[in-house]
matplotlib code that plots the C-alpha trace (Angstrom):
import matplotlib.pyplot as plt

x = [-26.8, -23.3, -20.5, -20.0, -16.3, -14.3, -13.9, -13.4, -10.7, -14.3, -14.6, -11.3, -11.7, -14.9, -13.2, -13.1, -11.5, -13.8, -11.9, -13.2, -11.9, -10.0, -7.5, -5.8, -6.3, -8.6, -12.1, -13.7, -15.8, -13.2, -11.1, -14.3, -15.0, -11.4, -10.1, -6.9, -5.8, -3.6, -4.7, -2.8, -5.7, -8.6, -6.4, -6.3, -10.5, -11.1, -8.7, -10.4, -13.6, -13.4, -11.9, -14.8, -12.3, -12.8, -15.1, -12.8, -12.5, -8.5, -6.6, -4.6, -1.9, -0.2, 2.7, 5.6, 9.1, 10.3, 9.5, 6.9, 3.1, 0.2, -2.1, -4.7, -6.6, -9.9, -9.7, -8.8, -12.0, -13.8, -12.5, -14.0, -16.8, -19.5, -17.5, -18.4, -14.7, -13.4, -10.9, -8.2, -5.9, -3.4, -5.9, -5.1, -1.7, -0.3, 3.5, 4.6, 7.3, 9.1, 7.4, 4.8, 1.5, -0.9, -3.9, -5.8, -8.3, -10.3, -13.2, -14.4, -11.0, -13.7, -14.5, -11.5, -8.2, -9.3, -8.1, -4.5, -3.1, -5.7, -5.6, -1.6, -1.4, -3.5, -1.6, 2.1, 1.8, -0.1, 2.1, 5.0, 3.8, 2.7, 6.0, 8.1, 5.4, 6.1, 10.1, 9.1, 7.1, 10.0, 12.5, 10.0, 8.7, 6.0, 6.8, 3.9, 4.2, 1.6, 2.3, 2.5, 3.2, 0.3, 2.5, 4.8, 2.3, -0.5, -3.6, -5.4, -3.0, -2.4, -5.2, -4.3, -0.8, -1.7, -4.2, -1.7, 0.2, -1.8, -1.9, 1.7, 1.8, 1.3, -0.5, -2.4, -2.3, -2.4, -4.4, -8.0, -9.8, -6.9, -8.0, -11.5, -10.9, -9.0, -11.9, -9.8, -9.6, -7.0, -3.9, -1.6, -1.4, -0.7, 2.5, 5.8, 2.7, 0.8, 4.2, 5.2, 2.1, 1.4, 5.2, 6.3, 5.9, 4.5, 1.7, 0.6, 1.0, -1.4, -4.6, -3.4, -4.4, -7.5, -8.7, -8.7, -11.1, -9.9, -9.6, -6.8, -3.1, -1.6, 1.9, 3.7, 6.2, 9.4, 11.8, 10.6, 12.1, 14.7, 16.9, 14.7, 15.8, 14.7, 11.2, 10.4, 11.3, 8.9, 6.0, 5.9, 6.5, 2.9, 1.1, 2.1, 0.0, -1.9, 1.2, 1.7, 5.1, 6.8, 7.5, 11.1, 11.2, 14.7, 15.7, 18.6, 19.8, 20.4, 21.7, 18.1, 17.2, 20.2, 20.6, 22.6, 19.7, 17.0, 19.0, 19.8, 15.8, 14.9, 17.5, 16.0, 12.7, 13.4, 15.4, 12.8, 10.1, 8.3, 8.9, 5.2, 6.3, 6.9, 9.2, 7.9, 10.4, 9.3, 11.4, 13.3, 13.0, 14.7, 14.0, 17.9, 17.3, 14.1, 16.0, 18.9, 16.8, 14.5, 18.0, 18.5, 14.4, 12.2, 8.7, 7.1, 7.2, 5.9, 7.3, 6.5, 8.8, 9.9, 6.4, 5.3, 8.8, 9.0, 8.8, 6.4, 6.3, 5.9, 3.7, 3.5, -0.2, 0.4, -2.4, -1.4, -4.8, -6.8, -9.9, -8.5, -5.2, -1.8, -0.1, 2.5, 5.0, 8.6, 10.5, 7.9, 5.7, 2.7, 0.1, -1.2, 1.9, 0.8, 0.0, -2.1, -1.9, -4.9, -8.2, -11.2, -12.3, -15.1]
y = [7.5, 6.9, 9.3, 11.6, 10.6, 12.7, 12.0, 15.6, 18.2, 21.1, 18.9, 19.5, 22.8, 23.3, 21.5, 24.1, 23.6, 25.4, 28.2, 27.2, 23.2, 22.1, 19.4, 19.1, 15.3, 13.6, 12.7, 9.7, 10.5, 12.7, 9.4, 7.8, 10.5, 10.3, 13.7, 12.0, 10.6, 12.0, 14.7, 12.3, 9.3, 12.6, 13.2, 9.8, 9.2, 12.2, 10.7, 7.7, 8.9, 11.3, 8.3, 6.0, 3.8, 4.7, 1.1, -1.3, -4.2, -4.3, -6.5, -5.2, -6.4, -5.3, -6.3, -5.2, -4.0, -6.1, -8.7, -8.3, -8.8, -7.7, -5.3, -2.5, -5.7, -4.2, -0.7, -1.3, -3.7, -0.9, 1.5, -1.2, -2.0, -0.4, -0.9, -3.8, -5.4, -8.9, -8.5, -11.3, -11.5, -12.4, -12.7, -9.2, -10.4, -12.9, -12.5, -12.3, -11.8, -8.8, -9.0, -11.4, -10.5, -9.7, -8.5, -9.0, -6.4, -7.0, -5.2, -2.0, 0.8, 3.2, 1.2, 1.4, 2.7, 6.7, 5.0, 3.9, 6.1, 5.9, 1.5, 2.4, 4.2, 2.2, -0.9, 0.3, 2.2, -0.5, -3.3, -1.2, -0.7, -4.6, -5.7, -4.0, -5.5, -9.1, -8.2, -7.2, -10.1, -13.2, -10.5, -10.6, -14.5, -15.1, -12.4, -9.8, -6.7, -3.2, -0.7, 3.1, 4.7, 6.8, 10.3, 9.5, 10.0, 12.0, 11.7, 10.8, 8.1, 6.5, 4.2, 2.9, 2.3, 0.7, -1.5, -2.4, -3.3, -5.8, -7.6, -7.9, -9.4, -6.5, -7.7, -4.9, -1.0, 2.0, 4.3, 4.3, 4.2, 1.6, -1.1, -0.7, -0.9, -4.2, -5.5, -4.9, -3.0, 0.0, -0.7, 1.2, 2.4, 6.3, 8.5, 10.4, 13.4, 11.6, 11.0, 14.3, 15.7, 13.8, 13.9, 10.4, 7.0, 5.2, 7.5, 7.4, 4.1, 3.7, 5.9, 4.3, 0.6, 2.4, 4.0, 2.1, -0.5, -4.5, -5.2, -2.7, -4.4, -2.7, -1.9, 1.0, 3.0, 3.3, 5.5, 9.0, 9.9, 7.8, 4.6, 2.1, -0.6, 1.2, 2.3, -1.1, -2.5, 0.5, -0.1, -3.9, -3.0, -1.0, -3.1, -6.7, -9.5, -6.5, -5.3, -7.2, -5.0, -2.2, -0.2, 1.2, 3.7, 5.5, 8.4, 8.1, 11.1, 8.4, 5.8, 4.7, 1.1, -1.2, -5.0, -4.7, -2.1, -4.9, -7.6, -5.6, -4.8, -8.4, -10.1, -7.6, -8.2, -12.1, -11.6, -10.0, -12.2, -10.5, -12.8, -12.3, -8.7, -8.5, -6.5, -3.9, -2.0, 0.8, 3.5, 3.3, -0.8, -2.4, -6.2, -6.3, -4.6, -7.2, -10.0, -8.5, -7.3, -10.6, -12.6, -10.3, -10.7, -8.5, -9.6, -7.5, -4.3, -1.3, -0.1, 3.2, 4.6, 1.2, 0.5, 4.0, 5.4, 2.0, 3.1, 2.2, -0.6, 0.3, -1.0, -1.1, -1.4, -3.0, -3.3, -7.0, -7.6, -5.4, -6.6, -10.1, -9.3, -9.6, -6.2, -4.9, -2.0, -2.2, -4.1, -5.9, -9.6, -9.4, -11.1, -11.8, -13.6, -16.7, -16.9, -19.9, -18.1, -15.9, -16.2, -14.1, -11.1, -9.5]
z = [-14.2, -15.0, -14.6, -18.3, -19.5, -21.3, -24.8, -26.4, -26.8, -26.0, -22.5, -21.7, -22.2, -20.6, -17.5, -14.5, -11.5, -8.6, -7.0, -3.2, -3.8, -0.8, -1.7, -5.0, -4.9, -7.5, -6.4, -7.4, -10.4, -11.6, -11.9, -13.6, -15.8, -17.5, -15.9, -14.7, -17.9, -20.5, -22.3, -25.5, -25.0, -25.9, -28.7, -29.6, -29.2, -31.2, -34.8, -34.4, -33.9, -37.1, -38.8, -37.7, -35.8, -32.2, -32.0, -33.3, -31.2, -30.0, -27.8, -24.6, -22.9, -19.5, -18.4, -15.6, -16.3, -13.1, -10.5, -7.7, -5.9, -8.2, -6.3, -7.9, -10.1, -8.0, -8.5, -12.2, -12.7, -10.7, -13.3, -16.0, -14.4, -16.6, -19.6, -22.8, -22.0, -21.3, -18.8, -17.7, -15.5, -12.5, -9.0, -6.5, -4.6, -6.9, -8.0, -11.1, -13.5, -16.0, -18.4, -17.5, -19.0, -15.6, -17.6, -20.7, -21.7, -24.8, -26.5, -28.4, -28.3, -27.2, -24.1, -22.2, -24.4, -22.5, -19.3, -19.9, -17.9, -14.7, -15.0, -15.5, -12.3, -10.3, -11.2, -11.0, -7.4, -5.6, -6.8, -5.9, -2.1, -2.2, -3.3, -0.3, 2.2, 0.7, 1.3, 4.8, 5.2, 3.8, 6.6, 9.4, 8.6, 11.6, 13.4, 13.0, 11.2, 11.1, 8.3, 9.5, 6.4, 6.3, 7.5, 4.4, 1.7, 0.9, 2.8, -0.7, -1.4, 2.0, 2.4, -0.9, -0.2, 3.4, 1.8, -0.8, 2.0, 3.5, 0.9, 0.8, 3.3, 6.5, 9.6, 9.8, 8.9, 11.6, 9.0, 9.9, 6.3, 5.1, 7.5, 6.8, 3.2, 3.6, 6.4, 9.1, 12.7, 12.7, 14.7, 16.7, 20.2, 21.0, 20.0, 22.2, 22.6, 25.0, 27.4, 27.2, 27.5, 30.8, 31.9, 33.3, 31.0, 33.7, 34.3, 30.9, 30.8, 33.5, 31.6, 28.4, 30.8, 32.3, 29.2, 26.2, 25.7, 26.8, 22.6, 22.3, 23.5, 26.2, 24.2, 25.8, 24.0, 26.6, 24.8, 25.9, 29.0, 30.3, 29.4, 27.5, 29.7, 32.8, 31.4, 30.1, 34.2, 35.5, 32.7, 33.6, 36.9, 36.6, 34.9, 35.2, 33.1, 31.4, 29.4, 26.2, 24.7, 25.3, 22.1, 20.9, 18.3, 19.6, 17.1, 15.0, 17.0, 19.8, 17.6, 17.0, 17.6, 17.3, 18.2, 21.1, 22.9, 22.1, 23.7, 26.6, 27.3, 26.5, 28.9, 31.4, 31.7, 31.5, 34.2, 36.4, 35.7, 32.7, 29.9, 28.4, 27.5, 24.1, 22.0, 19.6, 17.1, 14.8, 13.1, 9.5, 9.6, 6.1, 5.5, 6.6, 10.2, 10.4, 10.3, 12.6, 15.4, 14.8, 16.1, 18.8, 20.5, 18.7, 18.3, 15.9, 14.0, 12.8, 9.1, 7.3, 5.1, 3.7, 1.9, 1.9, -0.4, -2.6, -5.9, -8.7, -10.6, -14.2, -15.8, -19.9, -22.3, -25.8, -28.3, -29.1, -31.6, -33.5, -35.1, -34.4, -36.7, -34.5, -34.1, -32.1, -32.5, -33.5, -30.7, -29.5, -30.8, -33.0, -31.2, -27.5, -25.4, -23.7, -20.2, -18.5, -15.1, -16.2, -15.3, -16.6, -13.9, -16.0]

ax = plt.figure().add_subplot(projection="3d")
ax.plot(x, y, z, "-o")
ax.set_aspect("equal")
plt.show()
């Protein structure tokens, strides 16, 4: 049995919220049922439905107010998936254009015009977080790159935003549910905690080697205790052919992590032997820094707040056809807008 939508001013009403609920995020068949909409789009069903209009068979079009990667087609023909539409559209990760038309929905009003707002939402967030991991991804070229801006957003959002993430273009995301939801393993190593915790890099550094399992790459933060340079020497040191990076994350208290302290840590370990390290660099990266701390030795990267704080891309519904006639509202073309990089998803 499928989920009971919403579709009257008495359900809204009758809608309680259970004193003993944990989290104030939306659970899944409270997205299905129509709770998250706009209360205007009950409004709207109950007119049309008095009016014996709520069935007519309309045309939708969405389209973006600027440039980026598409991402949320899924959930949005999840959303649909039960409902008597045709749905075209622009393929999950494909760019596009302003105002480029990236979906077509057509069928009964009834089906599908309650959802606005959640297909809306779904659309303009993703492709927002999608879009900053393709600008990461043209910054950081071959060089790898793991999203980490889980801790920036609510838990109830993040693996949406990490998955949105990978496909923009991330290597990978450090938020367990993300990377199962995108088919992949988690990725990550362990935080400053674990060093202080212990008390000497090394040390950890060591249990980190004898404890994890051989899948998981020996990459060893080195900016907890003493002079990055100096740690990286003494983690290598430890280790040898086991340790594949050493990790910088300095603070911006210390100046965080410039070009000149990657160079410095790279012509180091070159210099005593230990050119298979490689150098990891997390902490407030910008497609700029990428590219600056690519030219100084960096290897890969680790990017949270980047992805995570990109803002939406809004995205705009027009009725375009309604029983076939072309409609539109003032400022904007009767009719659907042409645009042969559809394809039909449902």
């Amino acid at each position: 049995m499928g989920t009971e939508v919403i579709t009257s001013l008495e359900q809204v009403q009758q809608l309680e919220v259970k004193p003993d609920r944990r989290f104030y995020s939306a659970e899944h068949g409270e997205i299905a049922s129509g709770a998250t909409t706009d209360i205007y789009f009950v409004r709207t069903y109950e007119i049309l439905k008095s009016l014996g209009k709520v069935d007519t068979v309309v045309t939708a079009e969405i389209f973006p107010r600027r440039a980026g990667i598409l991402c949320g087609v899924n959930e949005v023909l999840e959303l649909l998936r039960d409902k008597k539409v045709t749905v075209y559209g622009l393929p999950e990760g494909s760019p596009f254009e302003p105002k480029e038309v990236v979906m077509r929905i057509q069928g009964p009003y009834s089906e599908f015009g309650l959802f606005e707002t959640t297909l809306l939402g779904m659309l303009a967030s993703s492709s927002g977080w999608a879009t900053a991991a393709r600008e990461i991804r043209e910054a950081a070229g071959e060089h790898p790159f793991v999203c980490f801006g889980a801790r920036h957003v609510h838990p109830a959002v993040a693996p949406v935003m990490e998955r949105a993430a990978i496909v923009g273009g991330a290597d990978g995301a450090s938020c367990i549910l993300a990377a199962k939801l995108a088919g992949r393993e988690p990725q990550g190593t362990v935080p400053h905690a674990v060093f202080l915790i212990i008390g000497d890099t090394v040390e950890g550094a060591l249990a980190y080697d004898r404890l994890m399992p051989p899948d998981a790459k020996r990459t060893i933060l080195i900016d907890t205790f003493k002079d990055e340079a100096e740690e990286a020497l003494r983690v290598a040191s430890a280790l040898g052919p086991a340790l594949a990076g050493v990790r910088l994350d300095t603070p911006s208290e210390r100046g965080g992590v410039t070009p000149e302290l990657v160079r410095e840590v790279r012509y180091r370990l070159d210099m005593a032997g230990f050119n298979h390290v490689g150098i990891f660099v997390s902490g407030g990266l910008t497609p700029e820094r990428i590219r600056t701390l690519i030219e100084a030795g960096a290897d890969a990267f680790g990017v949270g707040s980047y992805i995570s704080g990109a803002a939406p891309i809004d995205m705009t519904m027009d009725l375009k056809e309604v029983d076939g006639r072309p409609v539109a509202k003032r400022g904007r073309l009767p009719g659907l807008v042409p645009n042969p990089r559809l394809v039909q998803l449902k």
